[in-house]
Backbone bond lengths (Angstrom), bond angles and torsions (degrees), N, CA, C in turn:
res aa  C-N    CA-C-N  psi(-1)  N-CA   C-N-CA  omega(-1)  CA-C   N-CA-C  phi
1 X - - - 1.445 - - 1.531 107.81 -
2 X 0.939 104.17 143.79 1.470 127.73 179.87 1.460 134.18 -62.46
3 X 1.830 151.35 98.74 0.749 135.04 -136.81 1.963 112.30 -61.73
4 X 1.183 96.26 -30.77 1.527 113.25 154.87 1.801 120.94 -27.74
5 X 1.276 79.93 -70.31 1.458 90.87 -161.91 1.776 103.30 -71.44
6 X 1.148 116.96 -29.20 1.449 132.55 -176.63 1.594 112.95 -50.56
7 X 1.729 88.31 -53.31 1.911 92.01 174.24 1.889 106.99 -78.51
8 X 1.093 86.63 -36.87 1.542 83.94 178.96 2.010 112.33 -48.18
9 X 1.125 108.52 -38.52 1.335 115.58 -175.18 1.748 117.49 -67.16
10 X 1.751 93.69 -43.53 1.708 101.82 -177.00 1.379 96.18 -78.48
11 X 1.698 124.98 -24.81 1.515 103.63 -173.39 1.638 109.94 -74.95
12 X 1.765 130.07 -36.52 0.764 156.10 138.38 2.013 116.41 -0.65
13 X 1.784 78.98 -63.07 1.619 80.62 177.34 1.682 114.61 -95.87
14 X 1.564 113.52 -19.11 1.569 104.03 147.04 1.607 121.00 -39.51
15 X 0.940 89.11 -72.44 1.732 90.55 -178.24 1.591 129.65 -35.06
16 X 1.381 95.43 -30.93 1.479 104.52 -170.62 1.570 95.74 -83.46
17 X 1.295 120.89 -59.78 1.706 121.13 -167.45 1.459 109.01 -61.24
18 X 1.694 125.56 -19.59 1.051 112.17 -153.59 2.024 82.75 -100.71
19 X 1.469 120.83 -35.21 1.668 113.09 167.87 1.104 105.94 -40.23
20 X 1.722 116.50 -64.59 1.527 113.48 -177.45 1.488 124.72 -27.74
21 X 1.648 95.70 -69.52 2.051 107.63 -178.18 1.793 82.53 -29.82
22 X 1.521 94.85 -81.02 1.534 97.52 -147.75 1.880 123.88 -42.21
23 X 1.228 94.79 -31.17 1.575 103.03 179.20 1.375 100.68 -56.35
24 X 1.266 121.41 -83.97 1.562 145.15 160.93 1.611 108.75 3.63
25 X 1.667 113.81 -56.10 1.370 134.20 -170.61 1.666 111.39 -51.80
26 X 1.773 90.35 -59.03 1.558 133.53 170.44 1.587 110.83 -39.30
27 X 1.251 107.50 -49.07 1.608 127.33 -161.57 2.105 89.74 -80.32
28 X 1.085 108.25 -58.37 1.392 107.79 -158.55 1.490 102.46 -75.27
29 X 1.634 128.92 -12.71 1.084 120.34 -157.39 2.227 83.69 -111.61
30 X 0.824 120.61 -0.18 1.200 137.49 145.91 1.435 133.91 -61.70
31 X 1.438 91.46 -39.79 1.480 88.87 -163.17 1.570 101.47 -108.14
32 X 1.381 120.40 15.49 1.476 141.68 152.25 1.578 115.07 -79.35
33 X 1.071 119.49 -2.81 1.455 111.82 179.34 1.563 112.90 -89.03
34 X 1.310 104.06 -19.63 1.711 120.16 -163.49 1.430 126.35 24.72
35 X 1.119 110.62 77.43 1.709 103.30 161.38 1.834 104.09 119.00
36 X 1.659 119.83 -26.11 1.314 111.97 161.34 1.230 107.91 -77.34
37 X 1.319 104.60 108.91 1.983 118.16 169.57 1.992 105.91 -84.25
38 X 1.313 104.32 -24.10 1.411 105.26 -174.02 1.616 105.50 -113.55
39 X 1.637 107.35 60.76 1.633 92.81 176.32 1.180 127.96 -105.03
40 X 1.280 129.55 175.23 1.418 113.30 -175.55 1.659 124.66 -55.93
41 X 1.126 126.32 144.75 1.341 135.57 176.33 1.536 119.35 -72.49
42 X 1.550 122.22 91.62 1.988 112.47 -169.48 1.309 96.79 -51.52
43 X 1.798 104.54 146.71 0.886 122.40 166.67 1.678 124.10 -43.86
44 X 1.221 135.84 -44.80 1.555 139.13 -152.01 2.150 88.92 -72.29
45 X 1.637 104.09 -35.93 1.253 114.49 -162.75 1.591 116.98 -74.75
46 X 1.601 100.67 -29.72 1.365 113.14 158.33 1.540 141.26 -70.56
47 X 1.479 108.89 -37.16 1.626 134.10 136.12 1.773 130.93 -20.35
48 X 1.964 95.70 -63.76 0.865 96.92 167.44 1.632 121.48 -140.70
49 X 1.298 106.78 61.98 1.741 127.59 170.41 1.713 96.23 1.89
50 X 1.495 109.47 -70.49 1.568 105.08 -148.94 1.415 121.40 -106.98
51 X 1.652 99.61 -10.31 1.303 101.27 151.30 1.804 140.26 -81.07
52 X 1.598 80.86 -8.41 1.806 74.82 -179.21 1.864 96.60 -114.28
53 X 1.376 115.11 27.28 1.284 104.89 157.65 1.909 113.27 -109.77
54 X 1.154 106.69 134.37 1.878 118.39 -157.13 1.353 86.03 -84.98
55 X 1.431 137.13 -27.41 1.892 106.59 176.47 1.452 101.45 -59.82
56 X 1.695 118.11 -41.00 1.610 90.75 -161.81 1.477 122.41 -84.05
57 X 1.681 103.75 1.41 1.431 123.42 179.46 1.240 89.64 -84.99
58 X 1.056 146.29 -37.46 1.869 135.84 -164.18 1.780 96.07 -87.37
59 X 0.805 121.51 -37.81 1.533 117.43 -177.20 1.293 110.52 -94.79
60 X 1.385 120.73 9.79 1.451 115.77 166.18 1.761 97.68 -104.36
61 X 1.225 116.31 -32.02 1.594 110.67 -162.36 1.722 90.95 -82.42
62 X 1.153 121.51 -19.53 1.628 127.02 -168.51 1.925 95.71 -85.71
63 X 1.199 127.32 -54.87 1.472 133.91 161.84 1.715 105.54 -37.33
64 X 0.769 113.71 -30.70 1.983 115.83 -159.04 1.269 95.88 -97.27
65 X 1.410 124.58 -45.20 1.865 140.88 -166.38 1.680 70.70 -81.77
66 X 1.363 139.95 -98.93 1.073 114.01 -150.08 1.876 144.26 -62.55
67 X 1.370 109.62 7.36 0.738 154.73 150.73 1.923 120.50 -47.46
68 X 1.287 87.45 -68.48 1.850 109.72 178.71 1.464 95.66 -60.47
69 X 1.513 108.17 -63.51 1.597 117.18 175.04 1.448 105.88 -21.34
70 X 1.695 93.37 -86.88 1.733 95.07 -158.72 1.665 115.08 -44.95
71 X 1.417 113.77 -34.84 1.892 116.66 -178.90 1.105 127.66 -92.77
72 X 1.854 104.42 22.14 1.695 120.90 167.06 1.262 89.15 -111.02
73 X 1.510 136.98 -40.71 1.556 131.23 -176.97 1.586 100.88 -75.62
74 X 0.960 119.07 -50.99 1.468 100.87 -176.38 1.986 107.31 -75.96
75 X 0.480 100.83 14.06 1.919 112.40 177.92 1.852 110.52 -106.72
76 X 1.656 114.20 -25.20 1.455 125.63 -167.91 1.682 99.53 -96.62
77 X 1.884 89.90 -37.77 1.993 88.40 178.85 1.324 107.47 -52.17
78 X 1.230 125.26 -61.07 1.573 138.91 -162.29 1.819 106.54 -47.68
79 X 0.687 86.80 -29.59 1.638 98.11 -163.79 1.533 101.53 -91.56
């Protein structure tokens, strides 16, 4: 394997453990509210809706990694 592909993999699997923590974090600090389904929305979360939710941060850093992919493979054909 390729020194390329090597970081690509640990950055790859950064990404994934560190969505997890955060999902996980999300989930438990949720599941401390007990029983208000309609509570207020924190401010930082209202600010920034889609940045502080980690699916669309994991599927944006996963879009970009695959991305890099395809224009290092099409960059290795040529050569």
């Amino acid at each position: 394997m390729s020194l390329f592909m090597t970081i690509l993999l640990v950055a790859a699997i950064g990404v994934l453990v560190f969505a997890f923590r955060y999902t996980w974090s999300l989930a438990k600090s949720q599941k401390n509210v007990k029983g208000e389904l309609d509570s207020e929305i924190p401010g930082p979360v209202q600010r920034h809706a889609y940045i502080s939710n980690p699916i669309f941060l994991t599927y944006l850093i996963f879009f970009l990694l695959l991305i890099l992919t395809i224009i290092f493979s099409a960059l290795a054909i040529k050569w």
